[in-house]
C-alpha atoms as one frame of an Amber mdcrd trajectory, in Angstrom:
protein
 -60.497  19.403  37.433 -57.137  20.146  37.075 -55.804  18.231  40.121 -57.332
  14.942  39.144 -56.410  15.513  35.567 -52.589  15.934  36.028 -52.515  13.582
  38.930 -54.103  10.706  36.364 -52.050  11.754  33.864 -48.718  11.600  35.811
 -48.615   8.683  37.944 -45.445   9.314  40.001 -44.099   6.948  42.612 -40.982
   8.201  43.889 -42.879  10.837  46.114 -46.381  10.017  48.497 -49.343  10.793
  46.693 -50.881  13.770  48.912 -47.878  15.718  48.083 -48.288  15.539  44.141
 -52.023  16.124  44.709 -50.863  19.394  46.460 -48.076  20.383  43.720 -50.786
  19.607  40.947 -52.857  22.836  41.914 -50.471  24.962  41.048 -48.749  23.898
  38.134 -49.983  23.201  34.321 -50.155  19.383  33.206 -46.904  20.760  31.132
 -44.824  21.903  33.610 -46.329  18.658  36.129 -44.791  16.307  33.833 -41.566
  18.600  33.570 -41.044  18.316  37.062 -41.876  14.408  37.041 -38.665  14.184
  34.773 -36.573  15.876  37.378 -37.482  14.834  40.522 -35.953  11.786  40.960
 -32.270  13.144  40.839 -33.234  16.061  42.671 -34.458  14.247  45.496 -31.068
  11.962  45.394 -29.416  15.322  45.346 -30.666  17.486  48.018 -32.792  14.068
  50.051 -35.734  16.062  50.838 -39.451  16.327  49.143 -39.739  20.079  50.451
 -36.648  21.344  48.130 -39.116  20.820  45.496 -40.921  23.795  46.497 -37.718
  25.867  45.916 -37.959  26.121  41.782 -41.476  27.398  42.395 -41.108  29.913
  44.935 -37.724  31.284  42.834 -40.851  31.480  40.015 -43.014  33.779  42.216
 -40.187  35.657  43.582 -40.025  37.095  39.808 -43.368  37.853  39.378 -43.247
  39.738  42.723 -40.189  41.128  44.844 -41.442  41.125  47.867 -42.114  37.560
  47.788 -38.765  36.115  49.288 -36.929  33.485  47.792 -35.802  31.969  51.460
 -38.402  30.338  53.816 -40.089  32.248  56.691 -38.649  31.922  59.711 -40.192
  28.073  61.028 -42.133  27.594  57.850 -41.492  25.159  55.379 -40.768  26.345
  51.511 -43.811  24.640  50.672 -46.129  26.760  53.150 -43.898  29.804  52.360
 -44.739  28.734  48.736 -48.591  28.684  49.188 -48.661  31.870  51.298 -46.507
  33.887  48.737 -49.056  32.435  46.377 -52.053  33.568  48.024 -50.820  36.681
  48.652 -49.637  37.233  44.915 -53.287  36.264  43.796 -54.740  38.528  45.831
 -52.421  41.537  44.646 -53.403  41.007  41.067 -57.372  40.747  41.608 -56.831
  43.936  43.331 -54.874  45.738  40.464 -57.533  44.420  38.184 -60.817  45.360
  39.817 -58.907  49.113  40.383 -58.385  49.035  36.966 -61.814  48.020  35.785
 -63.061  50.562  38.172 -61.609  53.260  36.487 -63.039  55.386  33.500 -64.427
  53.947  30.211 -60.982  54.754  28.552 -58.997  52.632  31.081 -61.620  49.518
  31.095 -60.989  49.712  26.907 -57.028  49.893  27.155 -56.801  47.038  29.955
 -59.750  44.674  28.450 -57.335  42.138  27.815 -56.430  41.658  31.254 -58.674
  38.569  32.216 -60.127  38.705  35.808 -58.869  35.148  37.771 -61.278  32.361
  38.411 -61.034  29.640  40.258 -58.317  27.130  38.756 -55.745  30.169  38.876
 -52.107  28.718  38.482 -48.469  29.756  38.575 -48.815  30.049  35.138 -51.871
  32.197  35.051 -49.817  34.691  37.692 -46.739  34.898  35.319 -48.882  35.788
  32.577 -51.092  38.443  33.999 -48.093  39.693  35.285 -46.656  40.241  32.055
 -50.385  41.721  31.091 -49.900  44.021  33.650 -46.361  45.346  33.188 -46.969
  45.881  29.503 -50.152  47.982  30.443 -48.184  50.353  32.683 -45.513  50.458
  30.734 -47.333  51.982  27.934 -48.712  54.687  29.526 -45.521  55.634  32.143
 -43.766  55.477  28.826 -45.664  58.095  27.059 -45.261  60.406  30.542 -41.686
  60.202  30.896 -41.357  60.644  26.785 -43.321  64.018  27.019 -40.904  65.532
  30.312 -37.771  64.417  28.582 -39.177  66.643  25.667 -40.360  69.574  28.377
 -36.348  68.979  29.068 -37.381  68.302  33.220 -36.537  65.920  35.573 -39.174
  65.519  37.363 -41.840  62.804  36.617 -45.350  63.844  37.573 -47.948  60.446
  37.549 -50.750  61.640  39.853 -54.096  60.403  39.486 -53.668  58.487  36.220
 -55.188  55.351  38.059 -51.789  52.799  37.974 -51.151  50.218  39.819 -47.686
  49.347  39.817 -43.843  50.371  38.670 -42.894  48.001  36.100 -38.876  47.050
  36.803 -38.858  47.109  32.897 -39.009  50.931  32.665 -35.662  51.213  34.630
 -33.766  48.842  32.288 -34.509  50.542  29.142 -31.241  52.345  27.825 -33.574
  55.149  26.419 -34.587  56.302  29.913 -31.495  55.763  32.095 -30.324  59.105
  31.858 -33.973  60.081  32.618 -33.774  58.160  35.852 -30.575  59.281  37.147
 -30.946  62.960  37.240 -34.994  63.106  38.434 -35.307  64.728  40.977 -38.987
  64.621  41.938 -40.958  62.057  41.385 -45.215  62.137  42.411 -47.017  59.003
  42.693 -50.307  60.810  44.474 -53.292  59.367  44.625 -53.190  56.260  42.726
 -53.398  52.235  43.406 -49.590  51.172  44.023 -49.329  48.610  46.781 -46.048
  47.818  46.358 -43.193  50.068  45.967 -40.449  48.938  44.386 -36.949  48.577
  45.536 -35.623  49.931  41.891 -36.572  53.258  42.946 -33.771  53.464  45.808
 -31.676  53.899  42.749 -32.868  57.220  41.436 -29.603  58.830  42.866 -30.888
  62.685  42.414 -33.949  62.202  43.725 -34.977  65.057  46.075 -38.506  64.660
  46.307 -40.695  61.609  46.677 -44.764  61.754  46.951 -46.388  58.180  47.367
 -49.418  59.615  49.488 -52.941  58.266  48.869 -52.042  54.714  47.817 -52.235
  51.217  49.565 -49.054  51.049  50.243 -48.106  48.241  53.258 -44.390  48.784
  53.449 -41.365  51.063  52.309 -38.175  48.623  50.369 -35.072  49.415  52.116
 -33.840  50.574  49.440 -34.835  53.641  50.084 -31.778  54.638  52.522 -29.970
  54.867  49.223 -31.735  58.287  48.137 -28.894  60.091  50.200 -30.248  63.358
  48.472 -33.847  62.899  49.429 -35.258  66.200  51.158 -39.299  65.376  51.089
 -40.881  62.180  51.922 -45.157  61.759  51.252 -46.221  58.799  52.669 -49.484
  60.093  53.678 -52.395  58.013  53.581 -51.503  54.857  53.052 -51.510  51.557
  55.225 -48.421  51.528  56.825 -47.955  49.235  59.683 -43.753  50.465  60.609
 -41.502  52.812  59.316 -37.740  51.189  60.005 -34.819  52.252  61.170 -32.906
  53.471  58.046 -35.091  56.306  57.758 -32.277  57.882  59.603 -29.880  57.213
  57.378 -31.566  60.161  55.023 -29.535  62.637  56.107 -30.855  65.610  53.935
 -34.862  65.027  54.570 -36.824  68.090  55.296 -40.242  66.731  55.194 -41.724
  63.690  56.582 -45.637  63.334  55.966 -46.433  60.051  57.532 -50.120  60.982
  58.856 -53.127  58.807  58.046 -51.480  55.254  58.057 -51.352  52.265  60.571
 -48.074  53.661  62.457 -48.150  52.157  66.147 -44.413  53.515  66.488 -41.736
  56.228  65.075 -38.227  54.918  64.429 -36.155  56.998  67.385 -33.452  57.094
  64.111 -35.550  59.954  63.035 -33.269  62.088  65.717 -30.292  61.496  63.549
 -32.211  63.625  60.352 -29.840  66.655  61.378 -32.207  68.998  58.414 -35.377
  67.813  59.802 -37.737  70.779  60.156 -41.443  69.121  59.813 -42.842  65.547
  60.951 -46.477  64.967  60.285 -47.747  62.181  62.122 -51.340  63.025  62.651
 -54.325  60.057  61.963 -52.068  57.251  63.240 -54.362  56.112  65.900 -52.617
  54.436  69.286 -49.116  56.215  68.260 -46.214  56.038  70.097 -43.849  58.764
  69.766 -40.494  58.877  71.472 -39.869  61.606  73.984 -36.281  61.655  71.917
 -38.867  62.875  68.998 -41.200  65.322  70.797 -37.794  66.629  72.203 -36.179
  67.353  68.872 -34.956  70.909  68.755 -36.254  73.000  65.372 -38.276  70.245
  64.519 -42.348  71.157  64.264 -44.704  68.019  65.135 -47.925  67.593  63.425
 -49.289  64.806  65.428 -52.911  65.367  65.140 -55.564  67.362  63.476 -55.888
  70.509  65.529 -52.110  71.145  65.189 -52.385  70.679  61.342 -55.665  73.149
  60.881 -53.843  75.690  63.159 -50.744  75.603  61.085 -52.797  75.706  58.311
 -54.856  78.741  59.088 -52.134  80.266  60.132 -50.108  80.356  56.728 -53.270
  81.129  54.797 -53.736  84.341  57.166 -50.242  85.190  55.879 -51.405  84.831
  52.368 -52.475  88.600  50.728 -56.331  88.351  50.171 -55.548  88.798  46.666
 -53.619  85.733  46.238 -56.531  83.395  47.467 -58.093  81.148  45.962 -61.577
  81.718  48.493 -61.401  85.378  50.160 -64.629  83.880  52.071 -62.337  81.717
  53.738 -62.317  82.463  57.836 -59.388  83.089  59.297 -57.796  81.298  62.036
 -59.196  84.404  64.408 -62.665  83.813  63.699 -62.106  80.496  64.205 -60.384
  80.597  67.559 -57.865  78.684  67.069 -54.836  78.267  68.644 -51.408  78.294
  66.959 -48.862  75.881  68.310 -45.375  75.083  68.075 -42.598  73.234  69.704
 -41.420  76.355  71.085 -44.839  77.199  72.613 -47.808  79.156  71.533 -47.523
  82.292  68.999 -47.792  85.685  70.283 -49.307  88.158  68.475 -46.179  90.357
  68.404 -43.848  89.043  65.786 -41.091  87.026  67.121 -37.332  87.038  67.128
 -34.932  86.602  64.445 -33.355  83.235  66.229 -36.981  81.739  67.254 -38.610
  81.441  63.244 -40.657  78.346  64.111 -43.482  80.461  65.324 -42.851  82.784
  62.042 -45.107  82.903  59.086 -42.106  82.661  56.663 -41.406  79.370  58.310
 -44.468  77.891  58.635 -45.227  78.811  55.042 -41.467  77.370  54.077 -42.230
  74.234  56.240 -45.132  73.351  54.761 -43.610  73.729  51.098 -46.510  76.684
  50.607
């Protein structure tokens, strides 16, 4: 094993011996002995064994940003250490076994990507890592290559099975004039659990669509897309959006439904363009009466709101123009339209109250 290997190996007597028993799991017999050479001063230095930890934790922190580089609040850097660690594991067997999952042409392109086994170390992270990034960075590459050709700045990357935003596409001088006039970019439907914070620097972006991912969090680095007018975060596993999300001042669009949402940020009051909030399929919700209150603002927050709307724009729609003319309409299904400013009538209604309008709903909901 490796543990007993490095530990025989390196017999090291400035620190006990359960703590370089500990250390040896997660580093090569290499970098063990590198560490062995350095430890001494260090500990004169800083006079504490758990400093140690530090070097290793900067180490992870690079293979994955969400990974802090400070301690948790009344851990240790060691435990923060072996958490990050687990956690980083876990992330990559994930990516993988999407990956694998995927059609015959993926499994080919990503072969060399070796599943973990047991004796995983730091090592073994950095390098699948690096595995990974070069992967994605391939076939992102090729994507943005063909729209700066089509001359548009928009990126469209739905359903092409990735699992991650390599920081290394930002850098490269060939794209940065790429990245800072796109305007849309759609992540649908893919296997991203981690957004990353490099995209709060796309400074024309107008239109982001993460929905139908496994994403856990937003960066806060988002409240720098000041021109940011749609916002898909549908379907994911959101536990909290924060409180910059009022900070967006020009956001139109917020589709937050079918996440892990116990509470909505009372900042969203401060979106002054706000017209439609979709909330629906986050069971237990809390939504501020400041919210519900909003004036202009249409609430989708559950599933009979959204089929009304729904129906409602597609009886708008000229028989011609659909895709089903079999389809019912929202008559013959009884349903009720709603809005914040009451039910519809069925006399068209004024000029001043368009929320109940089919133009709106239809300009709403982006149809």
């Amino acid at each position: 094993m490796l543990i007993s290997k490095a530990y025989q190996l390196f017999v090291i007597n400035t620190l006990p011996e359960d703590i370089w028993m500990v250390i040896a799991q997660y580093l090569e017999p290499e970098e063990l002995k590198t560490l062995r050479l350095t430890c001494k001063p260090l500990l004169q230095l800083v006079g504490s064994s758990d400093m140690l930890w530090q070097p290793l934790l900067n180490r992870l922190h690079a293979i994955d940003e969400t990974i802090s580089v400070l301690p948790d609040k009344g851990k240790s850097i060691r435990d923060t250490f072996i958490r990050g660690f687990e956690t980083v594991k876990s992330r990559q067997q994930t990516e993988i076994s999407d990956l694998l999952a995927e059609d015959n042409e993926t499994k080919l392109s990503c072969h060399h990507i070796v599943e973990h086994d047991k004796s995983v170390t730091l090592g073994t992270l950095e390098k699948t890592s690096a595995q990974l990034d070069s992967y994605h960075c391939d076939i992102i590459a090729d994507c943005i290559k063909l729209e700066i050709e089509n001359n548009t700045h928009r990126l469209e990357l739905p359903w092409v099975g990735i699992t991650r935003l390599p920081v290394a596409l930002f850098t490269m001088p060939q794209y940065a004039s790429f990245w800072q006039t796109l305007t849309s970019l759609n992540l649908n439907d893919n296997y991203l659990q981690i957004l990353p914070a490099w995209i709060g620097k796309l400074s024309s972006l107008e239109k982001l669509n993460v929905a139908e991912n496994k994403i856990q969090a937003l960066p806060s680095a988002l409240k720098n897309l000041i021109h940011l007018q749609e916002l898909h975060v549908d379907n994911n596993e959101l536990a909290f959006i924060a409180n910059w999300i009022g900070q967006l001042s020009k956001l139109k669009k917020i589709n937050c439904s079918n996440n892990c949402l116990l509470v909505l940020p009372e900042s969203i009051v401060f979106l002054p363009e706000l017209q439609l909030l979709s909330c629906y399929g986050n069971d237990h919700l809390v939504i501020p009466r400041s919210i519900t209150h909003q004036p202009g603002l249409m609430l989708i927050k559950d599933l009979h709101e959204y089929y009304s709307i729904t129906m409602h724009c597609l009886d708008s729609v000229p028989p011609e123009m659909r895709f089903d003319d079999s389809l019912p309409s929202s008559g013959d299904m009884d349903i009720q339209i709603a809005s914040t400013s009451g039910e519809c009538s069925d006399e068209k209604s004024e000029e001043e109250d368009d929320l109940s309008s089919s133009d709106s709903f239809k300009r709403r909901l982006g149809m």
